[in-house]
C-alpha positions as CSV (number, residue, x, y, z in Angstrom):
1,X,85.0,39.4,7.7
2,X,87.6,37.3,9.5
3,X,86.5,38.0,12.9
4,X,83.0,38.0,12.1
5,X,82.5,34.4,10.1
6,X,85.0,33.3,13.3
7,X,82.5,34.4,16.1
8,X,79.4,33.3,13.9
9,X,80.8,29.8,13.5
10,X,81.6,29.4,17.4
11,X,77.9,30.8,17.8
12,X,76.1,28.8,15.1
13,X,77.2,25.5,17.1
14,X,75.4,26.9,20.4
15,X,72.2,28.0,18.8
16,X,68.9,25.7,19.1
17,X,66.3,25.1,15.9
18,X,64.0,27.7,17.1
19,X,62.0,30.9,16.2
20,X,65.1,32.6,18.3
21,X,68.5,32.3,19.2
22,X,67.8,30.0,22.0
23,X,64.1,29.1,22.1
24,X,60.2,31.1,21.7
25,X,60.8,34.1,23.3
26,X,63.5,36.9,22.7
27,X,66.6,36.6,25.0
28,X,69.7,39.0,25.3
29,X,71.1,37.0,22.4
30,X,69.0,38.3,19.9
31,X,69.3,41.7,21.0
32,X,73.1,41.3,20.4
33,X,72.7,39.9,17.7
34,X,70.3,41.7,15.3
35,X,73.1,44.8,15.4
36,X,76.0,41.7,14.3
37,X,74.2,40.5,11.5
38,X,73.4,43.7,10.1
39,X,77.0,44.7,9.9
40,X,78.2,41.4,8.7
41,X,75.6,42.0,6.0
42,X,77.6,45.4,5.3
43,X,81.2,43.9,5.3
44,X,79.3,41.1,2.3
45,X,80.0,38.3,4.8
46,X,78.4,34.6,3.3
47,X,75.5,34.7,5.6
48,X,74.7,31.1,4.0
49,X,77.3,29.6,6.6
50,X,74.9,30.4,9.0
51,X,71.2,29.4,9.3
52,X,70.8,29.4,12.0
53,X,71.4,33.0,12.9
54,X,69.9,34.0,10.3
55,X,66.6,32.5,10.6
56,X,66.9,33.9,14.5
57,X,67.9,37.6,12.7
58,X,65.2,37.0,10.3
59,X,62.9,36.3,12.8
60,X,63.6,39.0,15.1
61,X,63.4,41.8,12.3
62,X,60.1,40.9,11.7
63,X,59.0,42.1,15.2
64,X,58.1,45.9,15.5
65,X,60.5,46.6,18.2
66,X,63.2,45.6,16.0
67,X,61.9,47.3,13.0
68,X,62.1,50.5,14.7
69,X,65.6,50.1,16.1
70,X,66.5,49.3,12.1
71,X,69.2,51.9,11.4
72,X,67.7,53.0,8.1
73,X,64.3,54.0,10.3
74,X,66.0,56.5,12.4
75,X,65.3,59.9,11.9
76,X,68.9,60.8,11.2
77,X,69.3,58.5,9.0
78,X,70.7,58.9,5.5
């Protein structure tokens, strides 16, 4: 959790009010960053700190692309 709320505040400060991490269309940002949130989700770290990526993740997951690269929608999934 350490690590993760440390990178997420350094991030937070750098993100833009927008639909995505740094504007209206999908960058390389949110592609890193969908896999992030999801495991700091996991470890139970207060996402709350942190609206900003999460209304970016939030965002993002709502895209079909992303739904289908949800680990829980993978065929080998448990």
């Amino acid at each position: 959790q350490h690590w993760i709320v440390l990178g997420f505040t350094a991030l937070e400060s750098m993100l833009v009010n927008s639909t995505y991490c740094f504007g209206e269309q999908i960058t390389l940002a949110d592609l890193y960053l969908v896999p992030q949130v999801y495991n700091a989700l996991r470890f139970e770290v207060d996402m709350s700190l942190f609206p900003k990526i999460m209304h970016a993740y939030e965002n993002c997951n709502q895209l079909e692309a992303f739904i289908q690269a949800a680990p829980e929608n993978q065929v080998d999934a448990l």
